[in-house]
PyMOL Python script that loads the backbone (N, CA, C, O; Angstrom):
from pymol import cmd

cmd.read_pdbstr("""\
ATOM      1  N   UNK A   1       0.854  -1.171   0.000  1.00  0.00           N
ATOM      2  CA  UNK A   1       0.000   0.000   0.000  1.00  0.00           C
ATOM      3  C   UNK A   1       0.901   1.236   0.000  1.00  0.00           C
ATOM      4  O   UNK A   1       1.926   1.346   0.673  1.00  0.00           O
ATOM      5  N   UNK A   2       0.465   2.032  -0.725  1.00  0.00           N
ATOM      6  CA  UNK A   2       1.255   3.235  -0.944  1.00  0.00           C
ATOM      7  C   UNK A   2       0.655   4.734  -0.393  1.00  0.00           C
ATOM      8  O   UNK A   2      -0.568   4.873  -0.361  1.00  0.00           O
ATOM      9  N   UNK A   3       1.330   5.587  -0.063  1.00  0.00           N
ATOM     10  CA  UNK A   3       0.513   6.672   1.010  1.00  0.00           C
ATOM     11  C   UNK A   3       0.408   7.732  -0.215  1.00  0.00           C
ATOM     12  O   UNK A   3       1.364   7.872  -0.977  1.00  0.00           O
ATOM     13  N   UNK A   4      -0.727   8.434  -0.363  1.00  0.00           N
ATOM     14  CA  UNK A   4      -1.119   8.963  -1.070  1.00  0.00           C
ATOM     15  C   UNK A   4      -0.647  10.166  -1.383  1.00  0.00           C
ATOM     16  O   UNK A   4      -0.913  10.580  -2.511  1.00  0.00           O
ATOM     17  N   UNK A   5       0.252  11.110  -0.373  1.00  0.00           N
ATOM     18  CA  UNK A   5       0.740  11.685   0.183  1.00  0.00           C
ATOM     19  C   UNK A   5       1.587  12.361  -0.824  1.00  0.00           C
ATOM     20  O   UNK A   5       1.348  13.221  -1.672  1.00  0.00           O
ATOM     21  N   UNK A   6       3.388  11.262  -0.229  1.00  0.00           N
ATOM     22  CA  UNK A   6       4.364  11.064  -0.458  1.00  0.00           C
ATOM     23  C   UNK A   6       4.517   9.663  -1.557  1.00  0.00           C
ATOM     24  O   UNK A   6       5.446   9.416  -2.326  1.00  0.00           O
ATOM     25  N   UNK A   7       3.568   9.077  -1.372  1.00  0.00           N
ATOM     26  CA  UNK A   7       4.117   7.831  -2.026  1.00  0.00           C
ATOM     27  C   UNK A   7       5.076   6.784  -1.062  1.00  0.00           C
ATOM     28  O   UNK A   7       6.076   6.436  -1.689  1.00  0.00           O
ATOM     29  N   UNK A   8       5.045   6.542  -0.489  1.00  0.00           N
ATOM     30  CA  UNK A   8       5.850   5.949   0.855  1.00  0.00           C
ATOM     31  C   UNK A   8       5.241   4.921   1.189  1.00  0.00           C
ATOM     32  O   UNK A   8       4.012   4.966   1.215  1.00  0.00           O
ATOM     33  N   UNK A   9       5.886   3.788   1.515  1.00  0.00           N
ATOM     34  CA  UNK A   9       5.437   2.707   1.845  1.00  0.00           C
ATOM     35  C   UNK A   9       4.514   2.523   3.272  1.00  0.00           C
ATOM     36  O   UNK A   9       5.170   2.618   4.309  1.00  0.00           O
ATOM     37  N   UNK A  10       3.434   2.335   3.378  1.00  0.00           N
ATOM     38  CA  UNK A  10       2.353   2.067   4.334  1.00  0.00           C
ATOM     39  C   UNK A  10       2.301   1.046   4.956  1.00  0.00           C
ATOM     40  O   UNK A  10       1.987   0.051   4.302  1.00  0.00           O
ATOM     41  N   UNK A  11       2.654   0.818   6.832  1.00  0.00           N
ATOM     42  CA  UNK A  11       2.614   0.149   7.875  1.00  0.00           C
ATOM     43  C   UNK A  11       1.859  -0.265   8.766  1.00  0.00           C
ATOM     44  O   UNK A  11       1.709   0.679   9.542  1.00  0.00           O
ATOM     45  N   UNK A  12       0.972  -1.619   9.307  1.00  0.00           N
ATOM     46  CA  UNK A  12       0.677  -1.576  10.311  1.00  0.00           C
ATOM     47  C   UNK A  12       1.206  -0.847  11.834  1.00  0.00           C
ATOM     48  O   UNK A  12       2.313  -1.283  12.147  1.00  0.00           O
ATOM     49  N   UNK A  13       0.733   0.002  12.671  1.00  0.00           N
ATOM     50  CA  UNK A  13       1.066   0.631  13.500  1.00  0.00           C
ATOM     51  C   UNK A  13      -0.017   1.418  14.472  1.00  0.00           C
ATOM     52  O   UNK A  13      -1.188   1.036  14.468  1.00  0.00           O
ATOM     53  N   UNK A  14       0.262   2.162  15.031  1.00  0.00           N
ATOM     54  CA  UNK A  14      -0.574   2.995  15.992  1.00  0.00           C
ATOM     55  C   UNK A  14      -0.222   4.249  15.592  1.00  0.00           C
ATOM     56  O   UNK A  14       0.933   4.670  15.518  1.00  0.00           O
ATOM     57  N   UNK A  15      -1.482   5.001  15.265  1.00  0.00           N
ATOM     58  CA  UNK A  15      -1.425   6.578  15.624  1.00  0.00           C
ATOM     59  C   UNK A  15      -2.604   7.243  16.807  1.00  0.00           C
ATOM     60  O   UNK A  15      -3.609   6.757  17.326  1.00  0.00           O
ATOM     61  N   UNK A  16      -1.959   8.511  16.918  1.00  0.00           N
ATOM     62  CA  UNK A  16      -2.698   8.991  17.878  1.00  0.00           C
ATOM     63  C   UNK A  16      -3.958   9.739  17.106  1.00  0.00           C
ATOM     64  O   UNK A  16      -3.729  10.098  15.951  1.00  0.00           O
ATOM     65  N   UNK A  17      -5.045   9.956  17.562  1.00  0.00           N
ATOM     66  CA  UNK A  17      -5.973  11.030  16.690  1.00  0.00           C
ATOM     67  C   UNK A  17      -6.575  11.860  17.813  1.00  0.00           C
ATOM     68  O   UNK A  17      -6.631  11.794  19.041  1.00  0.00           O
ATOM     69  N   UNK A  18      -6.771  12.232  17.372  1.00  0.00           N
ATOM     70  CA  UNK A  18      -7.106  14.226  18.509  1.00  0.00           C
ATOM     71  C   UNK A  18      -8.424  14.783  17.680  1.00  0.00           C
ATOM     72  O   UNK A  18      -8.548  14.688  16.459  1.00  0.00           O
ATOM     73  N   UNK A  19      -9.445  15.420  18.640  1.00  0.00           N
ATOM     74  CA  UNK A  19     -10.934  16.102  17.892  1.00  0.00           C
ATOM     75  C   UNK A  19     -10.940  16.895  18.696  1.00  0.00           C
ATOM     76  O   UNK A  19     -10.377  16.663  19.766  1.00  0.00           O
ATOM     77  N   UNK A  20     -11.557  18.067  18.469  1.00  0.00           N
ATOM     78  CA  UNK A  20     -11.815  19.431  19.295  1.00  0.00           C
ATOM     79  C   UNK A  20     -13.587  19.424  18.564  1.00  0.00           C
ATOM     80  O   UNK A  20     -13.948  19.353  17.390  1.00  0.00           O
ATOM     81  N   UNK A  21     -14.226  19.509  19.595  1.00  0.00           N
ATOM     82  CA  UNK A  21     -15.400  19.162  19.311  1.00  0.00           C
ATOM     83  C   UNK A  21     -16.898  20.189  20.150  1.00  0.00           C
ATOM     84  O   UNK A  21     -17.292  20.111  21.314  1.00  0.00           O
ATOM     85  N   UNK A  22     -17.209  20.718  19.472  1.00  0.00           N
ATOM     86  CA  UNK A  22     -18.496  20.927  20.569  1.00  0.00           C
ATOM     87  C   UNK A  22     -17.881  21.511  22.139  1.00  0.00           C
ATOM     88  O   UNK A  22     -18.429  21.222  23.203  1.00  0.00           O
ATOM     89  N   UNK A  23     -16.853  22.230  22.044  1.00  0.00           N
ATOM     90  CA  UNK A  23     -16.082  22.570  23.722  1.00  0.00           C
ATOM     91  C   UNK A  23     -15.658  20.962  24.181  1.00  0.00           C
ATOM     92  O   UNK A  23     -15.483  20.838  25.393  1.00  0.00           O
ATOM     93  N   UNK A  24     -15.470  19.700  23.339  1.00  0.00           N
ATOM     94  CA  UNK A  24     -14.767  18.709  24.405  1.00  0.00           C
ATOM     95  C   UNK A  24     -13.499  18.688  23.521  1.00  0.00           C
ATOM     96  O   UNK A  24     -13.496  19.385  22.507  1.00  0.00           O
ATOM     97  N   UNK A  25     -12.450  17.954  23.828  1.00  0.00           N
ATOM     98  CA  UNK A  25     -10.985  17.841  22.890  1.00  0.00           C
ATOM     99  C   UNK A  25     -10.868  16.130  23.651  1.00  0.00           C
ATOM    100  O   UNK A  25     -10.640  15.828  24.822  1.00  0.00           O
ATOM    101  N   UNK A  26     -11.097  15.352  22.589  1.00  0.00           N
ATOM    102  CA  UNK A  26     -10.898  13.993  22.462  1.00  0.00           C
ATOM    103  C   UNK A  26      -9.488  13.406  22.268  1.00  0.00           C
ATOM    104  O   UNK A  26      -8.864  13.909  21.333  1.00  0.00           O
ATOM    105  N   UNK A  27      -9.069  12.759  22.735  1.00  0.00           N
ATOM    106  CA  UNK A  27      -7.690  12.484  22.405  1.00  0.00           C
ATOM    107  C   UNK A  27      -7.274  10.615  22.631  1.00  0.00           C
ATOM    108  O   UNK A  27      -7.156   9.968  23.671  1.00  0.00           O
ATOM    109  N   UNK A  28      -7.161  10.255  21.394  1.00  0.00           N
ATOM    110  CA  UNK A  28      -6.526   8.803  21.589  1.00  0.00           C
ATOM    111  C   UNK A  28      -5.034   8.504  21.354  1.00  0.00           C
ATOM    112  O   UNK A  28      -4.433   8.817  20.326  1.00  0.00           O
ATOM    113  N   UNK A  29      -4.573   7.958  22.259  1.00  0.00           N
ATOM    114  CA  UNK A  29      -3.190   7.583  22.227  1.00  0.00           C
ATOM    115  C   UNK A  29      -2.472   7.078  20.910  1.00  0.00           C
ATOM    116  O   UNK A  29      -1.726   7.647  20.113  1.00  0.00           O
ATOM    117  N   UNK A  30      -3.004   5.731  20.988  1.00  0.00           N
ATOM    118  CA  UNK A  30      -3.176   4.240  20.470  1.00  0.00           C
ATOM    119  C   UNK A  30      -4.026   3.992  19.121  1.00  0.00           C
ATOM    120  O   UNK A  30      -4.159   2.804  18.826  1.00  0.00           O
ATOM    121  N   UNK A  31      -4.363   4.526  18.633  1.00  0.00           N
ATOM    122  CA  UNK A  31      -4.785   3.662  17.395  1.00  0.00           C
ATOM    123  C   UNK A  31      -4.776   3.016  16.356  1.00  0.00           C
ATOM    124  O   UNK A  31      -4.501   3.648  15.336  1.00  0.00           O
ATOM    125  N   UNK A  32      -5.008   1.853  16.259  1.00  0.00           N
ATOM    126  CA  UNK A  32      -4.651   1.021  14.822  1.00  0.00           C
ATOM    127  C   UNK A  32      -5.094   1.897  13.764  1.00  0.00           C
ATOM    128  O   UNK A  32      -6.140   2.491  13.502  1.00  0.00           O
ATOM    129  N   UNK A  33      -3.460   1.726  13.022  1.00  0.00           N
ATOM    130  CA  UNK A  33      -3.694   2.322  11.307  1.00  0.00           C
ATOM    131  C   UNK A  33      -2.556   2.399  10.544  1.00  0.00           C
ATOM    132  O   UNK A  33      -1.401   2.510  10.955  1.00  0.00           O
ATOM    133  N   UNK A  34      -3.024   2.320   9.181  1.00  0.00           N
ATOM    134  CA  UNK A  34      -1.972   2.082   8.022  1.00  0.00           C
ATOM    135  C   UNK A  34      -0.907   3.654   8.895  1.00  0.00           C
ATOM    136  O   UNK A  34      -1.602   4.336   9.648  1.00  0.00           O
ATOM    137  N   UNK A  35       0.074   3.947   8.804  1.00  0.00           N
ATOM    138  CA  UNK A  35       1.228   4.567   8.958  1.00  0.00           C
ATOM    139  C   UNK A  35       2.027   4.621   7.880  1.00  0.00           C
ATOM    140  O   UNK A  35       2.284   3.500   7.441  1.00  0.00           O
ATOM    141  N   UNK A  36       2.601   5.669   7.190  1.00  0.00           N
ATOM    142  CA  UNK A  36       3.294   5.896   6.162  1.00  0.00           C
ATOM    143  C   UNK A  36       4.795   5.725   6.858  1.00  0.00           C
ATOM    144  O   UNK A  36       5.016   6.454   7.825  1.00  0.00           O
ATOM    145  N   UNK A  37       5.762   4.879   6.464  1.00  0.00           N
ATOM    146  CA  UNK A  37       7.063   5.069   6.724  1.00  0.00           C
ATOM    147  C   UNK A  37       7.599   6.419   6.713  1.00  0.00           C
ATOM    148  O   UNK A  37       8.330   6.755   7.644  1.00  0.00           O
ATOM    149  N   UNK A  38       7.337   7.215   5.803  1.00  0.00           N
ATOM    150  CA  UNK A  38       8.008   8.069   5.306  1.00  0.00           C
ATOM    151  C   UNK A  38       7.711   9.386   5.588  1.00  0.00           C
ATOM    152  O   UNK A  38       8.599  10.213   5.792  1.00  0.00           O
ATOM    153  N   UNK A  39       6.700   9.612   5.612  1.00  0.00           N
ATOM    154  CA  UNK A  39       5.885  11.077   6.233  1.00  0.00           C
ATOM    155  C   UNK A  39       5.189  10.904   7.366  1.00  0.00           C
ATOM    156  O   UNK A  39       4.788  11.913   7.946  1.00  0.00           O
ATOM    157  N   UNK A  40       4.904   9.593   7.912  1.00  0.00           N
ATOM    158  CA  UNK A  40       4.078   9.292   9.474  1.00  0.00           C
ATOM    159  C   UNK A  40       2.867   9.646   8.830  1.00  0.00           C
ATOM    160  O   UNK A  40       2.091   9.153   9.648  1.00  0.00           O
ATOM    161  N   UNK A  41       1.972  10.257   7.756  1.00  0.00           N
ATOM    162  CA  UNK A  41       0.356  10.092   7.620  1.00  0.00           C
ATOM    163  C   UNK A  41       0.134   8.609   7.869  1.00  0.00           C
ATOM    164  O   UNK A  41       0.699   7.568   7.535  1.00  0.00           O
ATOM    165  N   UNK A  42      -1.347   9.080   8.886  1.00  0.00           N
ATOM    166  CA  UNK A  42      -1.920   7.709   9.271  1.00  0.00           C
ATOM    167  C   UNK A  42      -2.916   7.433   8.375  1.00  0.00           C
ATOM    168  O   UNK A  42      -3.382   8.327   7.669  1.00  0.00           O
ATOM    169  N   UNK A  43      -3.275   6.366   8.324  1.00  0.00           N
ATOM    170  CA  UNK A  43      -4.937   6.264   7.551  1.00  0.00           C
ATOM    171  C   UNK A  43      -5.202   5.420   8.382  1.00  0.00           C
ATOM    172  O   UNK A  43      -4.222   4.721   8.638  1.00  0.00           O
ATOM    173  N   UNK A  44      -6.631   5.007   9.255  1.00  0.00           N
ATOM    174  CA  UNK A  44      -7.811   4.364   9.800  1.00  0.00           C
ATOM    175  C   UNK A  44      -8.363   3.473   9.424  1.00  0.00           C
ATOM    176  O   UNK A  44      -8.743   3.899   8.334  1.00  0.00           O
ATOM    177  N   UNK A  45      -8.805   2.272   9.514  1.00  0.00           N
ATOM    178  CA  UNK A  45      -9.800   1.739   8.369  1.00  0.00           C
ATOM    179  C   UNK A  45     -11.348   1.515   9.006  1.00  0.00           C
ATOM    180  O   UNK A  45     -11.292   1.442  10.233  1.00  0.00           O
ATOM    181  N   UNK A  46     -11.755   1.477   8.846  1.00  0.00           N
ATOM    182  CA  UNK A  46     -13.129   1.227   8.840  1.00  0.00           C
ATOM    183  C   UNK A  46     -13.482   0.958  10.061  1.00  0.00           C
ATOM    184  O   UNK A  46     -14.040   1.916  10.597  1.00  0.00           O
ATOM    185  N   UNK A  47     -13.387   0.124  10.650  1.00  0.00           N
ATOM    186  CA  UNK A  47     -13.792  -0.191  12.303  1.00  0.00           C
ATOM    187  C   UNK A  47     -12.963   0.834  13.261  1.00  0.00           C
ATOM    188  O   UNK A  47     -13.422   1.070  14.379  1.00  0.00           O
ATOM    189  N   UNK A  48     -11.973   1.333  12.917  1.00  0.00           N
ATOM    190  CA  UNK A  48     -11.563   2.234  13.887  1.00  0.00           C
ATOM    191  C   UNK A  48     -12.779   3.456  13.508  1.00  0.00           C
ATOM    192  O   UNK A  48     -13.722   3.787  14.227  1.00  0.00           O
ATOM    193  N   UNK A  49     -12.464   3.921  12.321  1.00  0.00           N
ATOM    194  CA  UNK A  49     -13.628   5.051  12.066  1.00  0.00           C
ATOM    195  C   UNK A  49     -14.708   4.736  12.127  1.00  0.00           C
ATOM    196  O   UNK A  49     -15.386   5.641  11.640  1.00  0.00           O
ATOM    197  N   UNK A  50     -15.293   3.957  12.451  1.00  0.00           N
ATOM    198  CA  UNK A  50     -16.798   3.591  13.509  1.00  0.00           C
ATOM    199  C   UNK A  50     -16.545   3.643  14.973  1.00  0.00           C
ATOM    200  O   UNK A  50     -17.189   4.378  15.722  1.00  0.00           O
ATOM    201  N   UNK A  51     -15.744   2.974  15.305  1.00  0.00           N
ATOM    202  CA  UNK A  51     -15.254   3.446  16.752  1.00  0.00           C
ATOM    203  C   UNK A  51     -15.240   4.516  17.473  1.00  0.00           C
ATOM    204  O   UNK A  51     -15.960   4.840  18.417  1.00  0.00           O
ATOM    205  N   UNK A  52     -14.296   5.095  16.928  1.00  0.00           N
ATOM    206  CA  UNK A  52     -14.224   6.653  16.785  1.00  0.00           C
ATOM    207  C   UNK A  52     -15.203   7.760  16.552  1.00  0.00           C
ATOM    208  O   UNK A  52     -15.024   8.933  16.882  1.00  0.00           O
ATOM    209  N   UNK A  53     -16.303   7.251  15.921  1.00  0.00           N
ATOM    210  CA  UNK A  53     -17.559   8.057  15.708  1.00  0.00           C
ATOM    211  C   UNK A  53     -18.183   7.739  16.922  1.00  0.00           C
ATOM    212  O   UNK A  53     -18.756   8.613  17.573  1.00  0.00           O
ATOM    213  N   UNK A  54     -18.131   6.648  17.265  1.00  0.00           N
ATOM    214  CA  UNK A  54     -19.086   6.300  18.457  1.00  0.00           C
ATOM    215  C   UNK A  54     -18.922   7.031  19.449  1.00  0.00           C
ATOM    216  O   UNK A  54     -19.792   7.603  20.106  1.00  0.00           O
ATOM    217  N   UNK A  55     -17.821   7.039  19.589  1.00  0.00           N
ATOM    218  CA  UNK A  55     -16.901   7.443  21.031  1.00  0.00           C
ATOM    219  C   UNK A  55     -17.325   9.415  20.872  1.00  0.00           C
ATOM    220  O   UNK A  55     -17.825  10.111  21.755  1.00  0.00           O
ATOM    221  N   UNK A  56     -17.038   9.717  19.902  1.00  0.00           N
ATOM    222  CA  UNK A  56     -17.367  11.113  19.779  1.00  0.00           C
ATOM    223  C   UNK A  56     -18.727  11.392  19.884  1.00  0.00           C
ATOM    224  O   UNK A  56     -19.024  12.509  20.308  1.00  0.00           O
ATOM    225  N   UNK A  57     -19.986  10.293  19.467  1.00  0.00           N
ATOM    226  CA  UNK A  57     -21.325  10.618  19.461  1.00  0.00           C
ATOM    227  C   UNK A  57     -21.629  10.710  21.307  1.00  0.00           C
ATOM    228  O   UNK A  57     -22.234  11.644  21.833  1.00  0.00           O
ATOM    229  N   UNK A  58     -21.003   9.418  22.118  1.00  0.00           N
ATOM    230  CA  UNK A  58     -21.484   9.615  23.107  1.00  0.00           C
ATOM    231  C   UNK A  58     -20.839  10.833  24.187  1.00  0.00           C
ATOM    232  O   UNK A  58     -21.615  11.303  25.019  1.00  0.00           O
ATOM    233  N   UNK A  59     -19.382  11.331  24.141  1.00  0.00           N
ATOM    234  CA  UNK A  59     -19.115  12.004  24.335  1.00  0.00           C
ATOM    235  C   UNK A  59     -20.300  13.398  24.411  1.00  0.00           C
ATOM    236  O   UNK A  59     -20.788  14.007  25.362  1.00  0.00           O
ATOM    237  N   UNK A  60     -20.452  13.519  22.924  1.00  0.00           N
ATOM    238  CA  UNK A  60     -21.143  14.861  22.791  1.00  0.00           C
ATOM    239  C   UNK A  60     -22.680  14.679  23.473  1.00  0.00           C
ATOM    240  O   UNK A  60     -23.412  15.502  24.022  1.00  0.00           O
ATOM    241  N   UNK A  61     -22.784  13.773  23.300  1.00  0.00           N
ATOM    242  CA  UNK A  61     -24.110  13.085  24.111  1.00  0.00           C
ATOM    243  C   UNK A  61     -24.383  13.832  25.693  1.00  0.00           C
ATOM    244  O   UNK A  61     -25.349  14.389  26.213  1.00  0.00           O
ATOM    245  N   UNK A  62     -23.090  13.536  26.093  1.00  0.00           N
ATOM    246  CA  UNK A  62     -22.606  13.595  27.825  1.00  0.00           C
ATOM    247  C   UNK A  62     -22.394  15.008  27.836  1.00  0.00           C
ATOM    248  O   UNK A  62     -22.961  15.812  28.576  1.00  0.00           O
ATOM    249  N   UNK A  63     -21.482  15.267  26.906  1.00  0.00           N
ATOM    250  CA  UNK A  63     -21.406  17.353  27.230  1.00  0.00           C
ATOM    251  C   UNK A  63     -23.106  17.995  26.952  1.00  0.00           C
ATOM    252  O   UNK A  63     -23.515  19.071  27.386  1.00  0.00           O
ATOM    253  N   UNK A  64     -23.665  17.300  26.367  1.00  0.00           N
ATOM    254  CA  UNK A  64     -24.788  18.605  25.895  1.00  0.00           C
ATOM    255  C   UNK A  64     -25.386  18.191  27.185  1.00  0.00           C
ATOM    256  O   UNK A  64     -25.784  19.230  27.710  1.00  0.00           O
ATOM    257  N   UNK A  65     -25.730  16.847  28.204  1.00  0.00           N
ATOM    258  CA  UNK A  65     -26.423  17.047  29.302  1.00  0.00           C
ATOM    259  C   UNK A  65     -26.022  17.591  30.299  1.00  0.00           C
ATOM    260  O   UNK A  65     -26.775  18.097  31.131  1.00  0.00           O
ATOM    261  N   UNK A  66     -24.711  17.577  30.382  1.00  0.00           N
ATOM    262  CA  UNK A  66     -23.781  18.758  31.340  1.00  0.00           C
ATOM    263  C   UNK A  66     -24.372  19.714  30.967  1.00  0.00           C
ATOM    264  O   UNK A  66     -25.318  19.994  31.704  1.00  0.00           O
ATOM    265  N   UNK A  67     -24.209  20.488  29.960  1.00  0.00           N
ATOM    266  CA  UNK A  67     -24.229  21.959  29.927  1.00  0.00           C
ATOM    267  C   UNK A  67     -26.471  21.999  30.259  1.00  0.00           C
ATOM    268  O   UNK A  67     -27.022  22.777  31.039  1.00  0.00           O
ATOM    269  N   UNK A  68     -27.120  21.052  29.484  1.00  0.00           N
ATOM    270  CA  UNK A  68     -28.219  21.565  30.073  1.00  0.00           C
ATOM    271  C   UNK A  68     -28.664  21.382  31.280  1.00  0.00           C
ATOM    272  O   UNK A  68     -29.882  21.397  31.459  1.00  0.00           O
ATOM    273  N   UNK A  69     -27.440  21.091  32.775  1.00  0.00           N
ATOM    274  CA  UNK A  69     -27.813  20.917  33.611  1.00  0.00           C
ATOM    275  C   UNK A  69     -27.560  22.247  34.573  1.00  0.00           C
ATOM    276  O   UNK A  69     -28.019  22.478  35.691  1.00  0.00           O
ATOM    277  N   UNK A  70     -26.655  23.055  33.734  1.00  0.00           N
ATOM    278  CA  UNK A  70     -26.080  24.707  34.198  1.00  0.00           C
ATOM    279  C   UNK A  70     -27.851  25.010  34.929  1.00  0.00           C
ATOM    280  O   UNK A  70     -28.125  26.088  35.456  1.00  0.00           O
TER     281      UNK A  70
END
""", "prot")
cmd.dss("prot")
cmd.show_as("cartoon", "prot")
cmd.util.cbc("prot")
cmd.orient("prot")
């Protein structure tokens, strides 16, 4: 697999991904994803980016009942 990028050869590995969202800032360490040798772009595949949606839906879920509890 080739990174779309640079052209660089693409790795199983972990990246981190970060969201600033709605006033919350999400932050994962750890995540499985293609990794470019060469430039570090990550790409995700599919079950992480469902994951990841999830995790952000309930998040925002949890801040909007915080704030309508002001």
């Amino acid at each position: 697999m080739k990174c779309v990028h640079c052209q660089g050869e693409m790795k199983r590995a972990t990246a981190p991904f970060h969201i600033d969202r709605k006033g919350c800032h999400l932050m994962l360490e750890d995540v499985p994803a293609w990794v470019c040798e060469q430039c570090g772009e990550a790409y995700f595949e599919e079950r992480e980016v469902d994951a990841i949606q999830d995790l952000i839906k309930s998040v925002e879920s949890k801040a909007g009942a915080l704030a309508a509890a002001k």
